[in-house]
C-alpha positions in Angstrom: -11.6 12.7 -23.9 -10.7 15.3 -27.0 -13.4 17.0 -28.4 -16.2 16.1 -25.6 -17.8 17.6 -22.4 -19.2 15.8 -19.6 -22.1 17.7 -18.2 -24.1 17.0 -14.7 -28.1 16.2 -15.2 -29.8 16.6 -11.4 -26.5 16.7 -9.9 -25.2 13.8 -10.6 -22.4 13.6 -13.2 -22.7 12.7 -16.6 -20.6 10.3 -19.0 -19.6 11.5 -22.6 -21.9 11.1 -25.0 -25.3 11.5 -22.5 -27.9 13.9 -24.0 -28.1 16.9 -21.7 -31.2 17.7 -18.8 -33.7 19.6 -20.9 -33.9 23.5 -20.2 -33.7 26.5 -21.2 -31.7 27.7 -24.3 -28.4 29.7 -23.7 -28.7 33.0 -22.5 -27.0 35.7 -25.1 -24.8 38.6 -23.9 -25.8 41.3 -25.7 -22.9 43.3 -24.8 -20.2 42.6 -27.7 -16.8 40.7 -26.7 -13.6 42.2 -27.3 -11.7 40.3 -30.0 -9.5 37.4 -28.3 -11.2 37.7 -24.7 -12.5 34.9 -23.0 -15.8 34.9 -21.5 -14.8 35.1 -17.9 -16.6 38.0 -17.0 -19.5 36.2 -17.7 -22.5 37.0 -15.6 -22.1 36.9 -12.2 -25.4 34.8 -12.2 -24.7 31.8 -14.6 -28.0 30.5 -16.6 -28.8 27.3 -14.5 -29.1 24.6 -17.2 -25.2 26.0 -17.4 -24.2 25.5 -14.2 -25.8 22.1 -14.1 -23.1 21.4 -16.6 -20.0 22.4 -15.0 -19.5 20.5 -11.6 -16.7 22.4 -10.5 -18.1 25.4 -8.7 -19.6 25.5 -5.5 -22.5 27.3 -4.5 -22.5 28.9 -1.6 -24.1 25.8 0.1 -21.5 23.3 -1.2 -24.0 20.4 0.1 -25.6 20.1 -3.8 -24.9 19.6 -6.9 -20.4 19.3 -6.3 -20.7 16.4 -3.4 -22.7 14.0 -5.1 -22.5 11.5 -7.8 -24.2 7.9 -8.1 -23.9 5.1 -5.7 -21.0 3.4 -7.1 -18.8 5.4 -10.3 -19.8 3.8 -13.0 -17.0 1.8 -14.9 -18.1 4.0 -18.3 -15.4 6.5 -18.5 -16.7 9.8 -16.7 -14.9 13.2 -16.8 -15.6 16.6 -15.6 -14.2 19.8 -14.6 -14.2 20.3 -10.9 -13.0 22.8 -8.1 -12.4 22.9 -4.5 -13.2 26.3 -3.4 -12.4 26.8 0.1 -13.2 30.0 1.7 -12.0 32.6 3.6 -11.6 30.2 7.1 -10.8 26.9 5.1 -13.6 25.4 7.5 -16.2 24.5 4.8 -15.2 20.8 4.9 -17.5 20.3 1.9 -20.3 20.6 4.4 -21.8 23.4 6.8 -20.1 26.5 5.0 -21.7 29.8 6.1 -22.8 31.7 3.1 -20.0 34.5 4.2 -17.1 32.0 3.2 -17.5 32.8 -0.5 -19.3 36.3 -0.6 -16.8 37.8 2.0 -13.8 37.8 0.2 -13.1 39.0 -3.3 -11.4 37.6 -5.7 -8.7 40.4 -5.2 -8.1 40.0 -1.5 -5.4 37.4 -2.2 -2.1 37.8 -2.6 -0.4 36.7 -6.1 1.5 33.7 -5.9 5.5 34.9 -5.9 7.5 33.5 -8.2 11.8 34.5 -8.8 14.6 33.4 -11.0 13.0 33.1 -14.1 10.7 34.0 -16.6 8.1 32.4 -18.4 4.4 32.9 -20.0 1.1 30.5 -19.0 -0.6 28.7 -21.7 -2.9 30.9 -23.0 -6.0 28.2 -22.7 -5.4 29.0 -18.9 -7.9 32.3 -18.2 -6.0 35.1 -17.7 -7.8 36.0 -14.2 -6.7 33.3 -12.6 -2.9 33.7 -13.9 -1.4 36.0 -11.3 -2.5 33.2 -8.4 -1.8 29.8 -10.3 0.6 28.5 -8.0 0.8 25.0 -10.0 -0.5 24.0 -12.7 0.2 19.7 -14.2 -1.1 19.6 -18.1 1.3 16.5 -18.2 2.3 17.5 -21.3 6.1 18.5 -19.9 7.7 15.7 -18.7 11.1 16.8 -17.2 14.2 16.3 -20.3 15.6 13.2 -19.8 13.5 12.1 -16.7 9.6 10.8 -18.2 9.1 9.9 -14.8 8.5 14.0 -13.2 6.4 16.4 -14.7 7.2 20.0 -15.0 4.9 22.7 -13.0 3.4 25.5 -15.4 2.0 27.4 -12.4 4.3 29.9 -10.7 6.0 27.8 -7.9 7.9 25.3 -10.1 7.3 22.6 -7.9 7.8 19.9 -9.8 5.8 16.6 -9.0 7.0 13.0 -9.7 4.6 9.9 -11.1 4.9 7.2 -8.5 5.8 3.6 -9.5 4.9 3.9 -13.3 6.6 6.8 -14.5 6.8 7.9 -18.1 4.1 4.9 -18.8 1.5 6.9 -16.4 0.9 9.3 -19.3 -1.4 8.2 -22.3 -2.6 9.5 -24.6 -6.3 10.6 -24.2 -6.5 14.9 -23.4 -9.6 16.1 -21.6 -9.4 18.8 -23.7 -8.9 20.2 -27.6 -5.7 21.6 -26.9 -4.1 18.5 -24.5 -2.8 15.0 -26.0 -2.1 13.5 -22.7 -3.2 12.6 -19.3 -2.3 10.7 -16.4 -3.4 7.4 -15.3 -3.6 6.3 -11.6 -4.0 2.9 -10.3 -4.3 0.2 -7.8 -1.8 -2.8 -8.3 -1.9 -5.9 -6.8 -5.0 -4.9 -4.0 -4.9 -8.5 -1.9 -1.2 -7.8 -1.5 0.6 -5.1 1.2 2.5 -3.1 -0.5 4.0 0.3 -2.4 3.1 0.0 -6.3 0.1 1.7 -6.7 0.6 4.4 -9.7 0.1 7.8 -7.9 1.7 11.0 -8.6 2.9 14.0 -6.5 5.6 15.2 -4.3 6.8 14.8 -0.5 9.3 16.6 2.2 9.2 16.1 5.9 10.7 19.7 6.1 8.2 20.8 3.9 8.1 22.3 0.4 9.2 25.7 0.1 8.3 26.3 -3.3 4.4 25.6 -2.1 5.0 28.8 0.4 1.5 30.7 -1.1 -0.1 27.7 0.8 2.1 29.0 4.1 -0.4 31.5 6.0 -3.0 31.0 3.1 -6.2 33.1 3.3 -8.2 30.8 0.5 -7.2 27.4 -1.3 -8.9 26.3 -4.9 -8.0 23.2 -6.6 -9.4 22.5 -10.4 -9.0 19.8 -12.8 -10.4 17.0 -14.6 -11.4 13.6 -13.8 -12.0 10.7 -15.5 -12.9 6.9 -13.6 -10.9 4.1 -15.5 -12.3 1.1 -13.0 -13.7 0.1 -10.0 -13.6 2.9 -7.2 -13.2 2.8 -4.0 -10.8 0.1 -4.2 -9.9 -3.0 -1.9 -8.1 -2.1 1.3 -4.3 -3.2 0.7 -3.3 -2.6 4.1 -5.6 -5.5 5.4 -6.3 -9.3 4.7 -10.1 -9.1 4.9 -11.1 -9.6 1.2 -14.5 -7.3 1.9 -12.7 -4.4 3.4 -12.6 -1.5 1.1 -11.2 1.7 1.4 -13.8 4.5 2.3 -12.6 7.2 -0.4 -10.8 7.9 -3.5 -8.2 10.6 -3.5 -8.3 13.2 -6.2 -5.9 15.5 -6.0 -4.8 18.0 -2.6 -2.1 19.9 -0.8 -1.1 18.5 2.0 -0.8 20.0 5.6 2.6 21.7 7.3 2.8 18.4 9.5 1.3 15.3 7.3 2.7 12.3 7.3 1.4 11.6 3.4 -2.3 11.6 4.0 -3.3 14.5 5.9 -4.4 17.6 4.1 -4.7 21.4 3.7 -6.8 21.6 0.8 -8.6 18.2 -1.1 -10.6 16.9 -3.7 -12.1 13.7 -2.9 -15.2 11.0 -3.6 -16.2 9.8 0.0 -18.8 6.9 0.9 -21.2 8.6 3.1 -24.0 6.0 4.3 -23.3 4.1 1.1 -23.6 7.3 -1.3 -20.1 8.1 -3.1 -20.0 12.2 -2.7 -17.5 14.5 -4.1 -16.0 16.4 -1.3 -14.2 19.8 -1.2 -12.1 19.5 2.2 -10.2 22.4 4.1 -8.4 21.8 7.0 -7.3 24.8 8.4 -5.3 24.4 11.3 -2.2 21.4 11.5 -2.6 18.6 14.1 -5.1 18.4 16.7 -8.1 20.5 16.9 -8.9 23.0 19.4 -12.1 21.9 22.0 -14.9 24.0 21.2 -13.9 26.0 18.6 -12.4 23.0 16.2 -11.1 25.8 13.7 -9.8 28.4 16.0 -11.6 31.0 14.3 -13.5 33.0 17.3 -11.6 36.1 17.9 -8.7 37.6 16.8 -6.7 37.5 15.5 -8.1 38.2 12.1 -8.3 37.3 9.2 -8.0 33.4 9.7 -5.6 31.9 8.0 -4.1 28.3 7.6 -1.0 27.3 10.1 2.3 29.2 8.9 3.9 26.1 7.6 5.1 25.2 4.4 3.2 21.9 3.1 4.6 19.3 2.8 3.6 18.5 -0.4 1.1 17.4 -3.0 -0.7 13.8 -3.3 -2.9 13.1 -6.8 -4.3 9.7 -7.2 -4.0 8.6 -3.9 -1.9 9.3 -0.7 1.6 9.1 0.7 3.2 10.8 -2.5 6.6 10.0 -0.4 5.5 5.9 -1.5 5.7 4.3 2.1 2.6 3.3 2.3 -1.5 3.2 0.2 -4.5 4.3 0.9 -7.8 5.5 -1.2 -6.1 4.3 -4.5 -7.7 6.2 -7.6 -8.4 3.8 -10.8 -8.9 7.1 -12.6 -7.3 9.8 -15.1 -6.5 13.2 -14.2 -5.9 16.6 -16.8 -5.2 20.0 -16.2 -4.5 20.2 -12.5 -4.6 23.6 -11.2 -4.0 24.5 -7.5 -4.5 28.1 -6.8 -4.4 30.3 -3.4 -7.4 32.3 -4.0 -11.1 30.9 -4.3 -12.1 30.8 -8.2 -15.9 32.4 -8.5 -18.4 30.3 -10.5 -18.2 32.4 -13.2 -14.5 32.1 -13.6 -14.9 27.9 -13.1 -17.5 28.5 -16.0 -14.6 30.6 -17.9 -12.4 28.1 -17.4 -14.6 25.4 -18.5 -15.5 27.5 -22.1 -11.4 28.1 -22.4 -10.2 24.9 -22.5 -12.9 23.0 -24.8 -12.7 25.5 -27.2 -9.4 26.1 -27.8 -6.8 23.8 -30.0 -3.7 25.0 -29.2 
C-alpha cells in the first residue's frame, strides 16, 4: 500500500497500479502557499478528474460516484480513501439526501470534540482543520504497552478499541500511506461453522461509552479511512447451514447507536448488495429504536436543530459487527488504515486535503 494511490475511473474504484481516466491536467493555484501549509483550503470547487480520484467525499447527491463499485470486489487488492458525511439530520442514508444536508451547515457549526486529563499533540499528517473535532482516530501504529491485542485512540476521546479474536497478529505490515508501516486485517474464519472467531476490531458497553459523548446529541457524523479487499466479499452466512446463503453487506467501519445490540448503527460505512450491485453506503441513523410513522426521522418541527438521540453509543464495530464478540454478521476479508471518526461533516475539499496529506508525507 506504501507509496501508491487508488483513484476511481467512472465511479467505480480503481486497484493500484491502474492508469488513471483521461482528463484534464491539474488545475494550478496561482495564489502562493504558505511554507508548511497543507492544501486544505483548496478550491471550494475541486477540478473533476480530481474528485474522480478521491472516493471519499460525497456530493451533495450521495447516489454517484461514493455508493458504487463493481459487481463483485475484485480479489486484486483495492484501497481508497473514503468518508461518510452525514448531514445536518443524519437522514441521508446514502440515498435521498436534500441538497440542504451538506450546504446548510458549516463546517464551524459543530462543537469541538472535549477532551480532559491530559495532553497530547495529533500527528501532523492529520490536517489541521479537522483537529479540533477528531474524536478518534486508529493509525494502528500504538498498540497499548504490554497488550498487542488494543490499539490506542489518537483522536480526542481516548477510546481505546480492542482487535477481536487475533489480536497483536491482526496488524501487518502493509501502510496505506508514506508515513504508516501497519494496518489491520479483518477476516472470516471458519464460514460453514457457527461461531465467534471472525477477526474484527472495536469496542462494546451495554451502558454505553462515555468517552464517545461528541456522538451523544450529535449535530453531524463523518467517518474516514482507508480500505483495502484481501478476499472474497460478502462472505458466507455463518449463522446458517445453507451453503448458498451469503451475507447481504460488508461492514466497514461505524459508531454504533445509544441502544444496539452490536449491529445497529449511528453513523456507518458499508458495501451493500442492492439488486446484485455491491454499493458503498454512507448510513445515518438518527433516531434509536423504532421509527416514528410518517415522519421516520422525527425531523418536522421543533424542536430544532435535529440532532441524534441523547445517548452515549455504545460503541464502535470495524470489520464486521458485534465488537462485544457474541455473535457475526457481514464479515470484512479486508484491511483497514487511518480510521478517523469525526462529529462534524468533512467538506470535499478537506477529504481532498486529507487525501494530499497523507500520501505525501513520510513521517
Amino acid at each position: 500500500m506504501r507509496n501508491r494511490r487508488a483513484h476511481v475511473r467512472d465511479g467505480v474504484v480503481a486497484p493500484y497500479g491502474a492508469p488513471p481516466a483521461p482528463g484534464r491536467p491539474p488545475r494550478r493555484l496561482n495564489r502562493p502557499r504558505p511554507a508548511g501549509r497543507v492544501p486544505g483550503h483548496l478550491s471550494r470547487r475541486v477540478p473533476g478528474h480530481l474528485s474522480r480520484r478521491v472516493p471519499g467525499h460525497l456530493s451533495r447527491r450521495v447516489p454517484g460516484h461514493l455508493r458504487r463499485l463493481p459487481g463483485r470486489l475484485s480479489r486484486r487488492l483495492l484501497a481508497a480513501p473514503m468518508a461518510a458525511l452525514l448531514g445536518t439530520s443524519l437522514a441521508m442514508a446514502a440515498a435521498q439526501a436534500p441538497a440542504a444536508a451538506l450546504a446548510s451547515a458549516p463546517a464551524q457549526a459543530a462543537a469541538p470534540a472535549q477532551v480532559t486529563g491530559h495532553s497530547w499533540s495529533i500527528r501532523p499528517d492529520v490536517l489541521p482543520t479537522l483537529r479540533r473535532n477528531l474524536v478518534a482516530f486508529y493509525d494502528f501504529e500504538h498498540p497499548v504497552p504490554g497488550n498487542t491485542g488494543t490499539e490506542r485512540d489518537q483522536g480526542l476521546s481516548r477510546t481505546n478499541i480492542n482487535l477481536i479474536n487475533g489480536g497483536g497478529a491482526m496488524r501487518v505490515p502493509d501502510g496505506a500511506y508514506p508515513s504508516s508501516r501497519h494496518s489491520i486485517q479483518t477476516q472470516q474464519l471458519n464460514p460453514t461453522v457457527t461461531g465467534n472467531d471472525d477477526w474484527k476490531a472495536g469496542i462494546y458497553s451495554d451502558t454505553g461509552v462515555p468517552t464517545l459523548n461528541a456522538f451523544n446529541a450529535a449535530k453531524q457524523i463523518s467517518i474516514m479511512g482507508w480500505f483495502k479487499t484481501t478476499g472474497q466479499n460478502p462472505n458466507l452466512n455463518s449463522t446458517t447451514p445453507a451453503p448458498d446463503d451469503f451475507f447481504n453487506a460488508v461492514g466497514l467501519a461505524g459508531v454504533l447507536s445509544g441502544n444496539s445490540q452490536g449491529h445497529d448503527v449511528r453513523a456507518l460505512l458499508e458495501v451493500i448488495n442492492v439488486s446484485n450491485v455491491l454499493r458503498v453506503v454512507a448510513l445515518g441513523r438518527r433516531v434509536d429504536g423504532s421509527t416514528v410513522a410518517g415522519d421516520p426521522w422525527a425531523v418536522a418541527g421543533d424542536p430544532e436543530p435535529d440532532l441524534t438521540s441523547a445517548t452515549d453509543p455504545r460503541g464502535i464495530k470495524i470489520g464486521g459487527s458485534f465488537p462485544q464478540n457474541t455473535e457475526e454478521r457481514n464479515p470484512c476479508n479486508c484491511r483497514f488504515d487511518g480510521l478517523m471518526f469525526l462529529n462534524r461533516v468533512v467538506t470535499p475539499g478537506e477529504v481532498f486535503g486529507q487525501y494530499l496529506l497523507a500520501t505525501r508525507h513520510h513521517g
